[in-house]
C-alpha atoms as one frame of an Amber mdcrd trajectory, in Angstrom:
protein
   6.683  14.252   9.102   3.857  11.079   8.702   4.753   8.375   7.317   2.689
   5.154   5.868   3.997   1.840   5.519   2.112  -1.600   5.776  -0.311  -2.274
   8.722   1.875  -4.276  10.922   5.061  -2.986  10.197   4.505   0.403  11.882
   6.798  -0.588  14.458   9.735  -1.823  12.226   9.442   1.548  10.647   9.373
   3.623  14.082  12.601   1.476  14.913  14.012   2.016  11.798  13.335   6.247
  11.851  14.405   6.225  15.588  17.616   3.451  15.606  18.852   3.986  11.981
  17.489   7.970  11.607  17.489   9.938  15.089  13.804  10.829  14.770  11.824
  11.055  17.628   8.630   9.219  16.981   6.126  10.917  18.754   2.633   8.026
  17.859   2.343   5.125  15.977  -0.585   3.642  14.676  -2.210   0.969  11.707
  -0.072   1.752   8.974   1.261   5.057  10.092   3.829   6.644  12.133   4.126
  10.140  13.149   7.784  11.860  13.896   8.130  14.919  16.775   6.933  18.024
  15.591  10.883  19.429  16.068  12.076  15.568  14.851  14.768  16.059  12.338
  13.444  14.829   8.752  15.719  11.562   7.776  16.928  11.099   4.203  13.446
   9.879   3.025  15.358   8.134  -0.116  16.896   5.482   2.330  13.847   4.457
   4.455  12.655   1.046   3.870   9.450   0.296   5.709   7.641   3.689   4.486
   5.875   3.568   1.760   4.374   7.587   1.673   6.616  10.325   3.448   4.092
  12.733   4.015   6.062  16.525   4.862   5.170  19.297   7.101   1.411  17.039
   8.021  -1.469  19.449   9.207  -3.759  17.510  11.209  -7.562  17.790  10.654
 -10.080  16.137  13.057 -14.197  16.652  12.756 -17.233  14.288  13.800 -19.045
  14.293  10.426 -17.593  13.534   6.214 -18.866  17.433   5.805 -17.106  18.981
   8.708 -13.928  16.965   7.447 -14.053  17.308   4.133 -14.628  21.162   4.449
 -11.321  21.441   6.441  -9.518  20.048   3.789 -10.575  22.260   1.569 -10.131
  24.991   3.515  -6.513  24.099   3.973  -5.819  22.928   0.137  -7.139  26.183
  -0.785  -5.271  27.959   1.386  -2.504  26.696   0.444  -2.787  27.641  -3.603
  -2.215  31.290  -2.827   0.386  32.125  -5.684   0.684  28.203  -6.845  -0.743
  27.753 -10.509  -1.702  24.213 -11.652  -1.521  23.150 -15.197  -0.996  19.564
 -15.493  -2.331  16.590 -13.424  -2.375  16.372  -9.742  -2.222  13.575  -7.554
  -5.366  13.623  -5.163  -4.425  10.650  -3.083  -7.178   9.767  -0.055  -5.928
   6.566   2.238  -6.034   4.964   5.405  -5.991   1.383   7.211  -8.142  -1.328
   6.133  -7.930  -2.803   9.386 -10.576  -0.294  10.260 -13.724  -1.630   9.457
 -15.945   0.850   7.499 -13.014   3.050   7.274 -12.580   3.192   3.529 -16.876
   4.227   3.323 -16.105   7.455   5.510 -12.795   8.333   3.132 -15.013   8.257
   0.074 -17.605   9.798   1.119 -15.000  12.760   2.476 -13.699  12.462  -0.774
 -16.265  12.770  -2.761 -17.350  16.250  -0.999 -14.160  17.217  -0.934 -14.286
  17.051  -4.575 -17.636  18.931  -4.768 -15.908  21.802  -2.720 -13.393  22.064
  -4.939 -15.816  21.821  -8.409 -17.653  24.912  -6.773 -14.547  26.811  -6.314
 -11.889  25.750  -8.908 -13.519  23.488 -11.504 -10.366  23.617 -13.727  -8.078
  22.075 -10.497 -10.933  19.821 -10.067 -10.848  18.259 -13.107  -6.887  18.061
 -13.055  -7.150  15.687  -9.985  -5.889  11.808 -10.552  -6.346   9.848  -7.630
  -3.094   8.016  -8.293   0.456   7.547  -6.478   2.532   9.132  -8.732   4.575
   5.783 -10.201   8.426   5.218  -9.516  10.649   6.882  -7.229  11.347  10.914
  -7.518  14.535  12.387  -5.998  12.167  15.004  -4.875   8.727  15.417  -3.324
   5.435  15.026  -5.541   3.248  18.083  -4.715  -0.298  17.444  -4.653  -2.937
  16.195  -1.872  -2.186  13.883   0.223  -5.053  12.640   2.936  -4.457   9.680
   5.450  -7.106   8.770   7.850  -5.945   7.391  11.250  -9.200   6.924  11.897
 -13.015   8.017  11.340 -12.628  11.586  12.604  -9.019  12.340  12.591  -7.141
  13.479   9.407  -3.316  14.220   8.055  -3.170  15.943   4.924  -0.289  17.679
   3.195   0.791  19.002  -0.054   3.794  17.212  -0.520   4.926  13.725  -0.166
   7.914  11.302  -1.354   6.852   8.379  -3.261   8.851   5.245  -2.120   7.564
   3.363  -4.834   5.331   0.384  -3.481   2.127   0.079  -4.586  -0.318  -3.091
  -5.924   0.059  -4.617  -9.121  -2.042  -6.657 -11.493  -1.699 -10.373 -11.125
  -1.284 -12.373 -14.696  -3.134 -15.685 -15.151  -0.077 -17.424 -16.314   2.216
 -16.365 -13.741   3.528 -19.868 -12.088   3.141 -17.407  -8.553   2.643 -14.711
  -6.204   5.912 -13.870  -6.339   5.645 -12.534  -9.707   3.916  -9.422  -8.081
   6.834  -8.939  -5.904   9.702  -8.498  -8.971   6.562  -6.472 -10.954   6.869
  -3.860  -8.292  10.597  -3.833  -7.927  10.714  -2.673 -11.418   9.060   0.421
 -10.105  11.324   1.201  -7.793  14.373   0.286  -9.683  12.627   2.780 -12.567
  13.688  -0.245 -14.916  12.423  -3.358 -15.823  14.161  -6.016 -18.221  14.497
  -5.477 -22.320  13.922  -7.148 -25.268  17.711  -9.140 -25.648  18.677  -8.600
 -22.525  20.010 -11.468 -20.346  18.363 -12.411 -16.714  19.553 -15.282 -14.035
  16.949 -16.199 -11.560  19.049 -18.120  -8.496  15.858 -20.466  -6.923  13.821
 -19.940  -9.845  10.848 -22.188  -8.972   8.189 -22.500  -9.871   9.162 -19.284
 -12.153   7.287 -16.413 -11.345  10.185 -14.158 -11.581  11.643 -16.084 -14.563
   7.949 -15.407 -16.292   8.074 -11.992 -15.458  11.525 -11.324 -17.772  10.757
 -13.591 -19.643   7.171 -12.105 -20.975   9.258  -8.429 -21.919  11.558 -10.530
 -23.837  14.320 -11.242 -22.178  16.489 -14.607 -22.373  16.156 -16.493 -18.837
  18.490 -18.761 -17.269  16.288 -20.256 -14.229  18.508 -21.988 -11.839  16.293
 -24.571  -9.338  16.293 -28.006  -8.537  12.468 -27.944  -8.115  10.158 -27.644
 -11.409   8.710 -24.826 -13.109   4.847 -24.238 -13.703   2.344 -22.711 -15.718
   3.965 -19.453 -17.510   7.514 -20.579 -17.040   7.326 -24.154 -18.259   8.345
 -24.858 -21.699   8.945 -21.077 -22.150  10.794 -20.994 -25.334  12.859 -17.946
 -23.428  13.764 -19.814 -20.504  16.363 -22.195 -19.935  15.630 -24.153 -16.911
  18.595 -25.564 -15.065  18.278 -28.264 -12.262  21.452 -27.174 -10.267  22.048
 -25.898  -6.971  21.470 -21.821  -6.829  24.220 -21.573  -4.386  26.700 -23.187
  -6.786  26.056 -21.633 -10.278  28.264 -19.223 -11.690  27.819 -17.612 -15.481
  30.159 -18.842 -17.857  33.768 -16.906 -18.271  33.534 -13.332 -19.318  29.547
 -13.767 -19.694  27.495 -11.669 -17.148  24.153 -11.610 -16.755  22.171  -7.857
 -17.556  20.097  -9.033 -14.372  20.280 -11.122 -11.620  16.853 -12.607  -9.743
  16.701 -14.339  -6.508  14.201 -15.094  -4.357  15.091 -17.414  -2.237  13.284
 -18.868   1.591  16.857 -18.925   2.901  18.824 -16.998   6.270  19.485 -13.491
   4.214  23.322 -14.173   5.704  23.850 -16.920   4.310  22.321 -14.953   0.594
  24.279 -12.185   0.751  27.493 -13.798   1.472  27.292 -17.164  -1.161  25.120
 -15.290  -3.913  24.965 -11.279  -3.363  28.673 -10.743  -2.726  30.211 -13.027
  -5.227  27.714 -12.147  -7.985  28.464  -8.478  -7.606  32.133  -8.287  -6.215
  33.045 -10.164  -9.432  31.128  -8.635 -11.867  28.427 -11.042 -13.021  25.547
  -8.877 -13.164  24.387  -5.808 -14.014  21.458  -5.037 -12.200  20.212  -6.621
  -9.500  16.600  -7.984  -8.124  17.182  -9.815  -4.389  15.016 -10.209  -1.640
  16.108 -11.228   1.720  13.890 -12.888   3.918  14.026 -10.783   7.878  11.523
 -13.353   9.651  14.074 -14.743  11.951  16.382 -11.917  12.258  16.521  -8.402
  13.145  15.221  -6.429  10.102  16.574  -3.392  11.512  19.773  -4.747  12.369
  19.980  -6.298   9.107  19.064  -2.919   7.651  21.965  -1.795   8.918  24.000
  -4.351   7.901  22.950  -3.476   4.045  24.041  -0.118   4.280  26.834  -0.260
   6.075  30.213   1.337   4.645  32.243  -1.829   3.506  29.517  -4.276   2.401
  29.125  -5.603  -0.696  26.155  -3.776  -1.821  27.176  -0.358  -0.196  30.459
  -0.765  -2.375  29.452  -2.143  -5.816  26.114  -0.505  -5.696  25.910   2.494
  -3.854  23.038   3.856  -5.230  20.678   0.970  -3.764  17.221   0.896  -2.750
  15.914  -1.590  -0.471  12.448  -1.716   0.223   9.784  -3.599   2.608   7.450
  -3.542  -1.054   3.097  -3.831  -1.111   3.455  -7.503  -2.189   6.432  -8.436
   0.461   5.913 -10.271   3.671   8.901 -10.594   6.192  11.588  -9.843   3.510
  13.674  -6.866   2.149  13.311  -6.168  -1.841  16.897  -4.923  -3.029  17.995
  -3.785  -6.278  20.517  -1.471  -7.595  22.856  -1.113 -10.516  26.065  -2.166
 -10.227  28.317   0.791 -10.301  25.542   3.184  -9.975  25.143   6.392  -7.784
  22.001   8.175  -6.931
């Protein structure tokens, strides 16, 4: 299998497959790892640092955009015999911006790629989205999938899991980046907060998260010493309380439908005062966490998450925790409460 992830992380990600999975990693590379061609495929669902999982990769090298782009098609219409499309198709084309120039020579494959395929299939051709299918599948997404480790070497398959990362929009009103960061979880949760539904963000400030709910109508309890800005303040859905995170608990036999938290503290020291409490006890519902892994061992800690016993493995087993487009040195959890998948 190939596998993308963010440039810089490639080597959290071979740990994680090798320490956590038992694949053999056979090359790493900007924002890509390959597995041993007899590697045993890990449970894609649970990887963290991937962000594409490409399956069964055929590797396709050549020294000009024609020679490359006609060796895709060759092998994407090979591999049509007795496969009928209908519907639209995900014609995804990547590779590392850390490359310079990179992203001219995977348009311009691209774009005679697509002229191969007008010639030959116009109906397919026209079917194409260049899109990453959105949200998490419990299956692979069949379509084309192209990643370019660099100018004149190629891995393309037909079938990839989505892990759900991608970029979002940014809002003018959002108080800060960290809005982007709760945006995407929502993808990879599949759910996003509801029109009377009830959020706590623990370390609220300045309220990007709290904005976020806040703006699909939710009622928002932000809980932060510090002050809220721009979107957040004054948000007639938002009740701002100066209190410590670490020390607020909902009122008696109130939960929350959500809780936020976002918080530049040890991810121990999260888990056990906020995580464990909030979920062991039942004051949540759903859950949107992200632990910070700059001083510790993210694979170790990855471990620690979903290991039989913890908080999160017991009271929401059917977690995802993901290293997202918009994250840094940090973990994005979330998970029902009581849910399976």
């Amino acid at each position: 299998m190939f596998f993308t992830c963010q440039a810089g992380f490639e080597g959290l990600l071979a740990r994680e497959l090798t320490e956590l999975h038992g694949v053999v990693v056979a090359e790493t590379g900007p924002g890509w790892v390959l597995a041993a061609p007899d590697a045993t495929p890990p449970v894609v669902a649970n990887l963290a640092f991937a962000a594409l999982s490409l399956s069964a990769p055929v590797e396709v090298r050549g020294d000009s955009v024609n020679a490359i782009a006609a060796r895709i098609g060759d092998f994407f219409l090979a591999s049509l015999r007795g496969e009928r499309i209908e519907a639209a198709w995900p014609s995804v084309w990547l590779g590392p911006q850390e490359l310079v120039g990179l992203g001219r020579r995977v348009g311009g494959v691209e774009s005679a790629f697509g002229e191969i395929l007008k010639k030959r299939l116009s109906r397919v051709a026209k079917l194409a989205t260049p899109d990453v299918p959105r949200g998490v599948g419990a299956a692979a997404v069949r379509g084309l999938f192209v990643f370019f480790a660099d100018f004149g070497r190629v891995f393309v398959a037909r079938e990839a899991f989505v892990h759900g990362q991608r970029r979002m929009a940014d809002d003018d009103l959002a108080p800060s980046r960290s809005y982007l960061k709760v945006e995407e979880a929502y993808i990879v949760l599949g759910r996003e907060p509801q029109v009377g539904e009830t959020v706590c963000d623990l370390g609220a400030a300045p309220g990007g998260w709290s904005f976020s709910a806040a703006k699909r109508g939710a009622t928002v309890v932000a809980v932060d010493n510090g002050p809220l800005k721009e979107g957040a303040l004054d948000n007639p859905r938002i009740t701002h309380l100066r209190e410590d995170a670490f020390h607020y608990a909902p009122p008696e036999g109130e939960p929350f439908d959500w809780l936020f938290c976002d918080m530049v503290e040890e991810p121990h020291h999260v888990l056990q005062h906020i995580v464990t409490p909030w979920l062991t006890r039942g004051w949540c519902r759903r859950f949107v966490v992200n632990l910070k892994f700059g001083r510790v061992d993210a694979v170790a800690l990855l471990r620690e998450l979903r290991a039989p016993g913890s908080a999160l493995a017991d009271r929401a087993p059917g977690l995802r925790i993901r290293h997202l487009y918009h994250d840094r040195e940090e973990f994005t959890v979330v998970g029902e409460v009581g849910s399976r998948s």
